[in-house]
N, C-alpha and C positions, 0 to 999 in steps of 0.2 A: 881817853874816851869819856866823853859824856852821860852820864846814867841818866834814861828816858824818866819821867816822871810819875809814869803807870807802869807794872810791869807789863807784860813781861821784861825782865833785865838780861836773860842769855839763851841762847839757844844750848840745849844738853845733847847728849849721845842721842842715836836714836831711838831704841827701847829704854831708856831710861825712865824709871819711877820714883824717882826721890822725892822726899818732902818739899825743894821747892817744884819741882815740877807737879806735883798733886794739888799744890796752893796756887799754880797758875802764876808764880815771880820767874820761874824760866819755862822753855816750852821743849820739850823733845824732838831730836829732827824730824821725828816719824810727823807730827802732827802743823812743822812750821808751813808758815802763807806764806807767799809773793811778799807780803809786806815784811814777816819776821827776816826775812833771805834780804831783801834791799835795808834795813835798817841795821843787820850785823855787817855786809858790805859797805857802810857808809859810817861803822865805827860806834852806831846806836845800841847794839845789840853785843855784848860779847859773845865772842865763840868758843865754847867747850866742848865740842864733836869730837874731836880726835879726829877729824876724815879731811881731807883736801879738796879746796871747790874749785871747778874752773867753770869761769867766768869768760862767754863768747861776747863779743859786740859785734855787728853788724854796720860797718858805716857809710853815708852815703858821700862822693868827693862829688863837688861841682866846683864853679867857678876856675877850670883851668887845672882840675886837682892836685891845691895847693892844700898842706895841711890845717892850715887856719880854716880853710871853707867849708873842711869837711864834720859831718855830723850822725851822730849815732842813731840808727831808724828802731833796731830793737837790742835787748840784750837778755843773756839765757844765762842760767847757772845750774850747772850739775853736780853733784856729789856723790859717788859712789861708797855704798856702804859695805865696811868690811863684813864679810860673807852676810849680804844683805843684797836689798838692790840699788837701781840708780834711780837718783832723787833727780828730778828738772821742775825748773821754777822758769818763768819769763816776767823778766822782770819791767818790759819795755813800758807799762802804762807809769812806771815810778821816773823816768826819766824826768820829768818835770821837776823833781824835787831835788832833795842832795845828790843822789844815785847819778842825775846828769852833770852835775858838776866835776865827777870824776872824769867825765868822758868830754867835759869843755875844752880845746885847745889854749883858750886866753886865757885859763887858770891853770896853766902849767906850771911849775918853776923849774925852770931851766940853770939854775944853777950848778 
């Protein structure tokens, strides 16, 4: 994994107060953006939550729906926090960036 050049560097628990999250070098779930969620999703951001996310895609098939044709319209991620609640981020306006290249077919490897 890559370490961004500004922090924040990880996403922490979600009530977390620790000294980096009070310096703004990681940010607590409670407080992360669309953008902190698509940049730990894409390997930018480490994760130290301790909590499990799943991650929806939405995808569109044309062309004969082959899977090469098909293409991701939005994606959502949610996190449920132990005895907390449930966190959703949408993450669809980041598609343009790394985030879509997860979800490219021609950058598979099929190995």
């Amino acid at each position: 994994m890559s370490r961004p050049k500004t922090p924040p560097y990880a996403i922490d628990p979600y009530d977390c107060g620790c000294t980096q999250c009070i310096l703004g070098d990681f940010v607590p779930l409670r407080e992360a953006t669309d953008e902190h969620i698509a940049l730990m999703v894409t390997g930018k951001l480490r994760n130290n939550t301790s909590v499990d996310f799943r991650i929806t895609a939405q995808w569109s098939l044309s062309d004969g729906f082959r899977p090469v044709a098909a293409t991701v319209s939005s994606v959502e991620v949610t996190a449920e926090v132990w005895n907390g609640p449930t966190l959703t981020w949408d993450l669809t306006s980041h598609l343009d960036g790394p985030l879509g290249q997860l979800f490219d077919p021609s950058t598979t490897d099929d190995r």
